[in-house]
N, C-alpha and C positions, 0 to 999 in steps of 0.2 A: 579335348582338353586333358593334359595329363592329371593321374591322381593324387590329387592332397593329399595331404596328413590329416588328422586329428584336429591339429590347432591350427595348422595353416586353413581349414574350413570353416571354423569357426571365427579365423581374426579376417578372411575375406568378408565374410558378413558383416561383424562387426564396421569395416571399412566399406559398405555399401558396395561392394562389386560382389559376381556371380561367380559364387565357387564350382566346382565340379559337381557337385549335388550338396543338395541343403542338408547341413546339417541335423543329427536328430537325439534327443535325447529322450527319457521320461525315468520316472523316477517313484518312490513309496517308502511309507515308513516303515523303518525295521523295528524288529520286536524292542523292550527292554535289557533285552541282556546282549543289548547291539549298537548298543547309544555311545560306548564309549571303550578306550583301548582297543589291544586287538582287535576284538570280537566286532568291533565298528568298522578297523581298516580292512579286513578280510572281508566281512560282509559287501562294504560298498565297491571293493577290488574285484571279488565276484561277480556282483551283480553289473560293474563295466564289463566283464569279459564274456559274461553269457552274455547280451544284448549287441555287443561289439557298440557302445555308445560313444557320441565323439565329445561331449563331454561328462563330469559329472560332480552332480550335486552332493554335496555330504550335509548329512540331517541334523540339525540339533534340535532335539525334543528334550533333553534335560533341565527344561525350565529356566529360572533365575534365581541367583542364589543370595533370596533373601527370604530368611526362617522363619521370621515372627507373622503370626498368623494378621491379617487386614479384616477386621470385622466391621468397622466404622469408620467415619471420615477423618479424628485425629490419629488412627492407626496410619493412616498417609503421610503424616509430619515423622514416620521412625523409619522412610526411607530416604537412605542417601546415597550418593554420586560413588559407584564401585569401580575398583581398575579394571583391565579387561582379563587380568588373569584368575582371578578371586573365584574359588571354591569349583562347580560347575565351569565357567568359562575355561578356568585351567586346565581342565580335564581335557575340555571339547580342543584347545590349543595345541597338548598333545597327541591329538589324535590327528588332526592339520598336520603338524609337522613326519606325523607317521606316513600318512598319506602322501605328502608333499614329494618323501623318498622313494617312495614304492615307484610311484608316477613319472619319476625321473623326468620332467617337463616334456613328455610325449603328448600327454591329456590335459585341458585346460579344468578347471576346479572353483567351481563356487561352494559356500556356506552358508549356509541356512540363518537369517538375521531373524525374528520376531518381531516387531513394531511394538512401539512404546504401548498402545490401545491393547492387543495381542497378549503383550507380559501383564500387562495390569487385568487383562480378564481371567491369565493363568493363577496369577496371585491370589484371585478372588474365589477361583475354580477347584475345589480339592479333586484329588485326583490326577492320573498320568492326564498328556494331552490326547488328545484324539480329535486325528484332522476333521476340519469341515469341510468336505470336497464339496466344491462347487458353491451354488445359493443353498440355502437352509434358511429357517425359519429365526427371527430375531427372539423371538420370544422361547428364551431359554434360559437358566439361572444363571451364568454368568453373565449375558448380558444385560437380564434385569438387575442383576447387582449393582454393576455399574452405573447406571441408570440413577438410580436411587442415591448413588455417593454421587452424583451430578447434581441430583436435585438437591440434596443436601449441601453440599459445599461445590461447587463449581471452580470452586479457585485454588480448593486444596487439591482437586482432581486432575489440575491443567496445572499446577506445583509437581505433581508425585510422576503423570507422565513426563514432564520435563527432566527429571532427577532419574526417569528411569532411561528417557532419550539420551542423556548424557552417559551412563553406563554402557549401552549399546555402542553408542559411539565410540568409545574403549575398546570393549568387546572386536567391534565391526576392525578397528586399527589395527589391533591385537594377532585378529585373525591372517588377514593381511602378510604381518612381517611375519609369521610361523608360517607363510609358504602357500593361503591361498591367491589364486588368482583373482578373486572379487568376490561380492558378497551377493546373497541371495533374498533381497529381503520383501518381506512380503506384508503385505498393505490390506486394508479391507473398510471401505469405507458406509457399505451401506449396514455395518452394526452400529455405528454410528450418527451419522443424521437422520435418526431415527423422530417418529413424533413425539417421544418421551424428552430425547436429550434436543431436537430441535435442528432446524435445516444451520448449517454451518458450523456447528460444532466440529466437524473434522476441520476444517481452514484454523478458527478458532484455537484449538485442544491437541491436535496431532500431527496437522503436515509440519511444522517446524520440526518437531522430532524427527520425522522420516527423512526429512533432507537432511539434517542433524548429523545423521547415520551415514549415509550416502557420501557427506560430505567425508569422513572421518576415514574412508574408503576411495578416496576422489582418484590418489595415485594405482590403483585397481585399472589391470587392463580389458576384465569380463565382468562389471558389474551388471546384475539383473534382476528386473523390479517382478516381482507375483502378484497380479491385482485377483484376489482370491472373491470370488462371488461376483454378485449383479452389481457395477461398480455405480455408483450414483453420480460421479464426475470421472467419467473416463479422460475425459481431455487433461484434466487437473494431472493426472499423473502419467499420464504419454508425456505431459512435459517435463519428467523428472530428469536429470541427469546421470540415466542409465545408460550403459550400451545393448541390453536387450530388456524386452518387454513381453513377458510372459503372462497371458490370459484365458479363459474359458469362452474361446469366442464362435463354440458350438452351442454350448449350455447358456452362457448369460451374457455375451455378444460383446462389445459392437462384433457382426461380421470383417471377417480380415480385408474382403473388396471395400467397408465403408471406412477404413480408417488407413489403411494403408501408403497413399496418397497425402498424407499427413503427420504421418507417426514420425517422430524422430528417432527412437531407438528403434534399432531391428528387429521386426514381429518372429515371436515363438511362440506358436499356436498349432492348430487344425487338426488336434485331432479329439474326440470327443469322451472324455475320462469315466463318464455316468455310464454311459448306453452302447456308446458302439464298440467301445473297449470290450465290454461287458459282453453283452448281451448281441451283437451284430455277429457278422462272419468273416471271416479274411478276406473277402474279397468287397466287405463296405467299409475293414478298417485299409485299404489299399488305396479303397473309392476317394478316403478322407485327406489321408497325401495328395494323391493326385489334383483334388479339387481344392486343397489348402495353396497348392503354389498355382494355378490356376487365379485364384484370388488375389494372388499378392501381383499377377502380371510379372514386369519386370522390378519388381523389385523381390533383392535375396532376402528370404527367411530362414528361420529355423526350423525343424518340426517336432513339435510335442506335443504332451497331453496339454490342458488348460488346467489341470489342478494335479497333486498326488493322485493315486488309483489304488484300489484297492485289489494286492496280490493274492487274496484267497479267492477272485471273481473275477482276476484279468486271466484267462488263459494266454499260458506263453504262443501259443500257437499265434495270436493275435499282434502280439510283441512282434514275432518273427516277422507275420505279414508286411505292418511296416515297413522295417530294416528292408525286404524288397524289396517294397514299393521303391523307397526313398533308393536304394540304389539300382531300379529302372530307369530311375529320371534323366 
């Protein structure tokens, strides 16, 4: 088979036939003083060209831009419905369209969405973000916060994610017509049906949001879902209307052979972001390619991590492995 492009790789996937090797991507947060302007295009420009990735993510960790502090369950009636350009988002739009240019439509481009449940725990969370790769433990101060305005008002809690799904969804359009190619939005449902706040509260409280979003993005040729941790209804969002489906299906599973066979968006998965990134050798982060498209049989995937990774513990050497691997296949 002659050689793809970039996006010609990634839009065969997207269209269920078998490119010349599976695309691969992964991806980490950059520091603060790289969230935005130059300092964000060049960062994320680099780190495409050292990895040679075929496509790539651009981060938004710059939170949501609303100021007044949430202490209590009527601090949720003083937020309201924002454009998608407004304060941060606008920032992060120029920085889209910065990228968009650099990129000259050789490389496909997604952007980082947050979930309505996500912004509502940042809002409650002082401090920058800081991802939670993989499963982690519920039992952490912003998600007992949340909790607690559950149990307190449940209506004002499933009011303020709505008002904040509706922003996103701004956001997520916004993003869009400044030049990205789809949105990257990432989900997480086992901090929520938790025993505190009760089994269905995510159906209840959040999926409308997340399709909300997704939807708000529909004309997106690369949208892509992140089911980030142990997902408690995997199936629930394999059915979303994404074109890829990005999960930890070393660390907190389903395995890519038991779902594969079902999944409707295109799996991007296999390789394991905790431990073999980490902590394994080139030749078991090789083993994880190889046996990720293995799993998938005939059908194309993409290959990644299952979650961010952490760049002060991933040796590039391991980065590298892959990118072989994937182009021995």
């Amino acid at each position: 088979m002659a050689s793809m492009s970039k996006i010609e790789r990634v839009r065969t996937v997207i269209a269920g036939q078998s490119p010349d090797r599976p695309p691969v991507g992964f991806w980490h947060h950059f520091g603060a003083d790289e969230r935005a302007g130059k300092a964000a295009v060049d960062a994320h420009l680099k780190f495409l060209a050292t990895h040679d990735l075929d496509f790539v993510k651009v981060f938004f960790d710059s939170g949501y831009p609303h100021h007044k502090p949430i202490t209590s369950t009527p601090d949720l009636a003083g937020l309201s419905v924002l454009d998608g350009d407004v304060g941060v988002f606008g920032e992060h739009l120029d920085t889209i369209r910065a990228l968009s240019a650099e990129l000259n439509g050789e490389v496909l481009m997604v952007t980082t969405v947050f979930n309505a449940w996500a912004t509502l725990r940042g809002l409650l969370r002082p401090g920058p973000y800081v991802a939670g790769a993989g499963p982690s433990p519920v039992d952490n101060p912003a998600s007992r916060r949340v909790a607690e305005l559950v149990a307190e008002d449940r209506g004002a809690v499933g009011q303020a994610l709505a008002v904040i799904g509706e922003s996103l969804s701004n956001f997520a359009r916004a993003c869009v017509e400044a030049g990205a190619d789809g949105i990257f939005v990432s989900v997480r449902d086992d901090w929520v049906d938790t025993p505190d706040n009760g089994n269905g509260t995510y159906d209840e409280l959040v999926r409308r949001s997340d399709l909300r979003v997704l939807d708000a993005a529909s004309d997106a040729e690369f949208n892509m879902l992140h089911v980030c941790g142990r997902a408690e209804n995997f199936a629930a969002f394999a059915d979303y209307p994404v074109h890829v489906l990005n999960w930890a299906d070393r660390t907190a599973g389903p395995a890519i052979e038991d779902v594969v066979s079902t999944l409707k968006p295109a799996p991007c998965a296999g390789l394991d972001h905790s431990a073999t990134l980490v902590s394994g050798d080139e030749a078991a982060c090789a083993n994880e390619v190889r046996d990720a498209v293995s799993q998938a049989g005939d059908r194309p995937m993409m290959i990644a991590p299952g979650c961010t990774y952490d760049p002060n513990r991933v040796p590039h050497a391991h980065l590298a492995a892959v990118r072989r691997a994937v182009d021995a296949l």
